[in-house]
C-alpha positions as CSV (number, residue, x, y, z in Angstrom):
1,X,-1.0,-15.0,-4.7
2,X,1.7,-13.8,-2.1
3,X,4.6,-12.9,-3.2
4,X,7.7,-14.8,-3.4
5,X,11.3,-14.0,-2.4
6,X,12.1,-15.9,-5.4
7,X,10.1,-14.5,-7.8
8,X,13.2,-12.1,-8.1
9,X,16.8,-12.4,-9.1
10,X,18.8,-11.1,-6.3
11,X,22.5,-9.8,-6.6
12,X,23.2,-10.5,-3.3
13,X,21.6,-12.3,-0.2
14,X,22.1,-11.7,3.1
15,X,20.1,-14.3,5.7
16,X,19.1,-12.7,9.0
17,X,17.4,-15.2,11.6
18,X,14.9,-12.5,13.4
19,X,12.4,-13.9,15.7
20,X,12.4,-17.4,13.6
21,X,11.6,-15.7,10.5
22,X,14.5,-15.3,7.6
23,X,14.9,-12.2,5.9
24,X,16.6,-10.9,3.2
25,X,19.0,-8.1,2.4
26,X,16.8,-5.4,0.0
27,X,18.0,-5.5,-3.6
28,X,17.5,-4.5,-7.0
29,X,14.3,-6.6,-8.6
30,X,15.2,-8.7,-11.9
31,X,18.5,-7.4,-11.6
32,X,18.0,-4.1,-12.7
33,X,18.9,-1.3,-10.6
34,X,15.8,1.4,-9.3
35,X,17.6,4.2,-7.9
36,X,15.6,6.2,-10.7
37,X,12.3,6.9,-9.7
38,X,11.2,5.9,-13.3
39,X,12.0,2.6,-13.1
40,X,10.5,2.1,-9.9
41,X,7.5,3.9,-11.8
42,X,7.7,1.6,-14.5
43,X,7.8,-1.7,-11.9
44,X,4.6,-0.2,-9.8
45,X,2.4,-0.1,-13.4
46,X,4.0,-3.6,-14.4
47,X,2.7,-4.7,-10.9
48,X,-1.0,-3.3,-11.4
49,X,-1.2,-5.4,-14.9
50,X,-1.9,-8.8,-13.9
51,X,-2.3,-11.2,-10.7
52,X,-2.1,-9.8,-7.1
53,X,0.6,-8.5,-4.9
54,X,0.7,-7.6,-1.7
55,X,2.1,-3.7,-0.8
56,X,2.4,-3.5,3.3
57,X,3.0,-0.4,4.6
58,X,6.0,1.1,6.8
59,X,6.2,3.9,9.2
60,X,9.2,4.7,9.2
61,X,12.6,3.7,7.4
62,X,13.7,1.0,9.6
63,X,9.9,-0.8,9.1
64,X,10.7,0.2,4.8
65,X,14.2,-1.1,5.4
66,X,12.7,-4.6,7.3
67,X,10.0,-4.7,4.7
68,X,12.1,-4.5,1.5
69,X,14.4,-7.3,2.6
70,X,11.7,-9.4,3.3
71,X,10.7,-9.6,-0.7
72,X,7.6,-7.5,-1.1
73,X,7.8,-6.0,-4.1
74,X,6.3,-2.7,-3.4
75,X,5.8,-0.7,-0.4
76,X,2.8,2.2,0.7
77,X,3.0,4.7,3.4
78,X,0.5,4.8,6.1
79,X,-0.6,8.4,7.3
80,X,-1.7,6.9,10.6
81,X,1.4,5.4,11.3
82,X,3.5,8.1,10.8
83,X,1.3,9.9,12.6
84,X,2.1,7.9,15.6
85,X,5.5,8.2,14.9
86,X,5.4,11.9,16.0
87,X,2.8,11.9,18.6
88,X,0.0,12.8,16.6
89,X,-3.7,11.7,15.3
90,X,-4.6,10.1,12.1
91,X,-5.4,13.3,9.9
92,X,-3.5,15.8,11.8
93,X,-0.3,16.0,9.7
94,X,0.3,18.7,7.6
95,X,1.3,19.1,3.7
96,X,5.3,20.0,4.6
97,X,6.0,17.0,7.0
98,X,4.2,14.7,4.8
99,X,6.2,15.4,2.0
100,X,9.5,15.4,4.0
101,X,8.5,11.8,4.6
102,X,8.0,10.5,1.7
103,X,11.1,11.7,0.6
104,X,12.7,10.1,3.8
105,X,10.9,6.7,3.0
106,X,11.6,7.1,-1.1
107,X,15.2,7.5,-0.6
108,X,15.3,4.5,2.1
109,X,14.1,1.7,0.0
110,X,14.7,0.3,-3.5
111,X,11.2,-0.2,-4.3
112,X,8.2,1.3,-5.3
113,X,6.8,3.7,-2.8
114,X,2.8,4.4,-3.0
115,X,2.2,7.8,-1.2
116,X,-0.9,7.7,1.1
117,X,-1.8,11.7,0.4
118,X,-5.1,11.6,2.2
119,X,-7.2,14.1,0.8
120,X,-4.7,16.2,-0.9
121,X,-4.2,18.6,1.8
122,X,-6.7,20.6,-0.4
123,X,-10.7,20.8,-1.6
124,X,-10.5,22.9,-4.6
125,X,-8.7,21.0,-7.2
126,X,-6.2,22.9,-8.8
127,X,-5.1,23.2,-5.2
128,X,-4.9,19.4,-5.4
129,X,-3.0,19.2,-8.4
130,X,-0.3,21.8,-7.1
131,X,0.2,19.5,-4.0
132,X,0.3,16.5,-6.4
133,X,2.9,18.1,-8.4
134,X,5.4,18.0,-5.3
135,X,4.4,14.9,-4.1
136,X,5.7,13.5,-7.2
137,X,9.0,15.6,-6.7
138,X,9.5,13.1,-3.5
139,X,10.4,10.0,-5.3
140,X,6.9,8.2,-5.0
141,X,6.0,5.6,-7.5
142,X,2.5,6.8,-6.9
143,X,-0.2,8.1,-4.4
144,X,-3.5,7.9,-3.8
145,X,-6.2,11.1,-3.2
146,X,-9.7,10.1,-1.1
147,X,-12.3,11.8,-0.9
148,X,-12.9,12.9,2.9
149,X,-14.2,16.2,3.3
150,X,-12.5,16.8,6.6
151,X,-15.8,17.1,8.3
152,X,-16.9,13.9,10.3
153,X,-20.2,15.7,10.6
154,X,-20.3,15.1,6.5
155,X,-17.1,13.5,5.5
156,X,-17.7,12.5,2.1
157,X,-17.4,15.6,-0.8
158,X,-19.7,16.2,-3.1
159,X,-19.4,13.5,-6.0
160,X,-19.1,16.4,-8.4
161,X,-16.6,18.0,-6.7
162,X,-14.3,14.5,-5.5
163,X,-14.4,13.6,-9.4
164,X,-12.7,16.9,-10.4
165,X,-9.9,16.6,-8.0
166,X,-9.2,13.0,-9.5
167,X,-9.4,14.7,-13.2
168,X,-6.8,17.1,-11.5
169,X,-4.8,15.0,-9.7
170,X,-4.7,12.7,-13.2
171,X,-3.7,16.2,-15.3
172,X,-0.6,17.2,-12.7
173,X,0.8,13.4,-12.9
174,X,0.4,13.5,-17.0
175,X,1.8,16.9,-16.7
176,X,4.9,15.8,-14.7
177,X,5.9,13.1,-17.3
178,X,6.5,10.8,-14.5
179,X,3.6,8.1,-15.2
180,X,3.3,7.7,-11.8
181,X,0.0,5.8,-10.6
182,X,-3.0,7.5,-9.2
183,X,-5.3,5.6,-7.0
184,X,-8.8,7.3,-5.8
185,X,-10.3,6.7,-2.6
186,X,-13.7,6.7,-1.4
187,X,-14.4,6.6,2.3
188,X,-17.8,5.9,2.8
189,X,-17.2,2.7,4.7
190,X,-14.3,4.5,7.1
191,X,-16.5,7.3,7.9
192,X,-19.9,5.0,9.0
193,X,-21.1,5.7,5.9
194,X,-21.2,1.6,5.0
195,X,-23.2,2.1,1.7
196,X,-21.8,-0.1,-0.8
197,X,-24.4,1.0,-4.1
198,X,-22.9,5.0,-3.3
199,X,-19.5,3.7,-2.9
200,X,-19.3,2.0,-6.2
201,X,-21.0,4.9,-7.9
202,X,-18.2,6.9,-6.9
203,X,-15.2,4.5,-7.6
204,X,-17.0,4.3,-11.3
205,X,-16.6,7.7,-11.7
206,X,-13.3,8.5,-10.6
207,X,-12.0,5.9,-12.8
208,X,-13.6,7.8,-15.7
209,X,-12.1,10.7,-14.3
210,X,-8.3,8.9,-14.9
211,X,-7.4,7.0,-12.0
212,X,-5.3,3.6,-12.5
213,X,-6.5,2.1,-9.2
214,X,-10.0,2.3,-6.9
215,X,-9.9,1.7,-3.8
216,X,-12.4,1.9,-0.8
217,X,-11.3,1.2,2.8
218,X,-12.4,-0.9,5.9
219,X,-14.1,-3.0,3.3
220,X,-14.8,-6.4,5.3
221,X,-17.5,-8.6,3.0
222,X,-16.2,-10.7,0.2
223,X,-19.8,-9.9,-1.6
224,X,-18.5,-6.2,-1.4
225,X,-15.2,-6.6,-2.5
226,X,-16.7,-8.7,-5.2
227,X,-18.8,-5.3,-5.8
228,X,-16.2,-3.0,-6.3
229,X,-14.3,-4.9,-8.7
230,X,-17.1,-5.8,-11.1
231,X,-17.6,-2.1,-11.0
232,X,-15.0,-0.2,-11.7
233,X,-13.1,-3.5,-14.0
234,X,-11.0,-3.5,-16.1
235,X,-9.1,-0.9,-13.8
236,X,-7.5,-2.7,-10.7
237,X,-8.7,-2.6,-7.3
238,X,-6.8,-2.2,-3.6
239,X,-7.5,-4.0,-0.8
240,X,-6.8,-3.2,2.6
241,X,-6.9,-6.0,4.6
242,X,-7.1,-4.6,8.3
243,X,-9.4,-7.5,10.1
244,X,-8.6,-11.3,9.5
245,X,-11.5,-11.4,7.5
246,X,-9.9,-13.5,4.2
247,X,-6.4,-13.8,3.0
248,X,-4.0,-13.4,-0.2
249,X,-5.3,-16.1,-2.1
250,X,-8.9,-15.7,-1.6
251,X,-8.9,-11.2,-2.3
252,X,-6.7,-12.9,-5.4
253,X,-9.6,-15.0,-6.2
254,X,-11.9,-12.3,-6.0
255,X,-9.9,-9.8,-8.6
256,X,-8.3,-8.0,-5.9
257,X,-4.5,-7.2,-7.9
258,X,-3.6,-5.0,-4.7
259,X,-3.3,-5.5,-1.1
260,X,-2.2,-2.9,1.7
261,X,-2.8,-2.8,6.0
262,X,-2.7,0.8,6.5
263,X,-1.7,1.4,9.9
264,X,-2.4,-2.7,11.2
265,X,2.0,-3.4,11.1
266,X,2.4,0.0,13.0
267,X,-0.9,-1.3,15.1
268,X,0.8,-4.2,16.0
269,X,3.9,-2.8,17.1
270,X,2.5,-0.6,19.2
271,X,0.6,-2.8,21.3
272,X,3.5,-5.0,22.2
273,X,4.9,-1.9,23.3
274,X,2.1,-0.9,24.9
275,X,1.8,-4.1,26.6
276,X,5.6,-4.8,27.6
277,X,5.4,-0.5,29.0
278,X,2.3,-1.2,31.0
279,X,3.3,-4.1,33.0
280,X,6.1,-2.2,34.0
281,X,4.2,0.5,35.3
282,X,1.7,-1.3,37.1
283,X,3.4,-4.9,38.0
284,X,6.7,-3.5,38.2
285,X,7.9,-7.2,36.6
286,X,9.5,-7.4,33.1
287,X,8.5,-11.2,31.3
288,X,7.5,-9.9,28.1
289,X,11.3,-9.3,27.6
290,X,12.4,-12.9,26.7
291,X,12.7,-14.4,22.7
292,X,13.3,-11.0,21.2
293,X,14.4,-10.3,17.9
294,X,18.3,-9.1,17.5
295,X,17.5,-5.9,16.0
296,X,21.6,-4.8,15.6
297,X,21.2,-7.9,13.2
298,X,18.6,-6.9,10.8
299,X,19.7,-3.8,10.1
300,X,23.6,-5.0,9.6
301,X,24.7,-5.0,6.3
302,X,25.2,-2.7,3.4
């Protein structure tokens, strides 16, 4: 179900009118504070154990900041948006500037922060379980490791191969102490490799292999969906919802117990940008700037 703004006890409200839609001032869940990554930790496994929630993802910390006070309870980064951000690609984002992000966006927000970390910025896996180990330095409630080769000639690893980097991405969080949650990915469908039977295969396995949470992107049937949470059950299953194609309640209905958008918020920002900068150049008129949101506002209080 989606989540309500009630569904916490708040210490302190602040009501911003933005573009019609009320937002809240971000503050502590159930009253309890979570500057300590462990109890944001805690929150993000509490939030995996039953029902569904929705976890949009941020580009930077003003989006965090905006999506915090709106009553999500926990937040993801989306390599593609921060990607953007910087005048880069998807995928062409290196190990240091990631990191420095997720600290940026962990230290913005009161909430748990899922860490998208790609494909490790490794193959071999104890290289991948060194470059776990400081991601969890960051402040990240969790992250999630996929299993793109790098290659979009043959993007998808080896199965043999992608299951040992989950068993060492798995052995780097136990050996931190932190609990923090480990999702695997497996990218079949994002790399026009749509095969639903191999896909499932390989979320089976690397939930043997120790991850909390399976997930396979650009996932658009409800029969699929359906697929990959019989499989890999009783662990939970992401969704990323990045075409219209069903909503909270029906993914809920399915099993889903987690939905993110990847880069679709940062998407959608863009193109009114986009829009608003291209009438400009080639009408040389200005309409789209009517009815905007008082940003000064939002971003106001303490």
């Amino acid at each position: 179900m989606t989540p309500s703004r009630h569904d916490h006890t708040l210490r302190s409200w602040t009501f911003l009118t933005v573009a019609s839609v009320r937002i809240e001032s971000a503050a502590p869940m159930n009253g309890v504070p979570m500057n300590a990554s462990g109890d944001r930790i805690a929150e993000f496994r509490r939030l995996h154990e039953s029902a569904c929630f929705v976890m949009p993802n941020p580009w930077d910390v003003g989006s965090a900041r905006v999506l915090a006070g709106m009553g999500f309870r926990a937040l993801a980064t989306t390599s593609a948006g921060f990607a953007w951000t910087v005048g880069r690609a998807d995928n062409s984002i290196g190990l240091d500037q990631t990191l420095a992000h997720l600290r940026l966006l962990a230290g913005a927000v009161d909430l748990p922060l899922n860490a998208d970390f790609q494909n490790g910025f490794a193959t071999e896996p104890d290289e991948v379980a060194a470059n776990v180990a400081r991601a969890l330095q960051t402040g990240v409630a969790g992250l999630s490791i996929e299993d793109f080769s790098g290659d979009p000639a043959t993007p998808l690893l080896e199965v043999g191969l992608a299951v040992e980097r989950i068993r060492a991405a798995r052995a780097a969080i136990d050996d931190s102490g932190t609990g923090a949650v480990l999702t695997a990915r497996s990218e079949g469908f994002v790399w026009d490799r749509p095969d639903i039977g191999e896909t499932t295969r390989r979320l089976s396995a690397y939930a043997e292999a120790g991850a909390d949470c399976l997930y396979a992107p650009w996932i658009t049937s409800v029969d699929h969906v359906s697929a990959i949470v019989a499989a890999v059950s009783p662990k939970p299953v992401n969704l990323i919802i990045h075409t219209p194609f069903t909503t909270v309640t029906e993914a809920a209905g399915l099993g889903v117990r987690r939905i993110s958008v990847g880069g679709m918020l940062a998407k959608t920002a863009w193109r009114g940008f986009l829009d608003a900068a291209k009438e400009i150049a080639e009408d040389g008129t200005f309409s789209r700037f009517v009815d905007l949101p008082n940003l000064n506002a939002v971003f106001d209080h303490p």
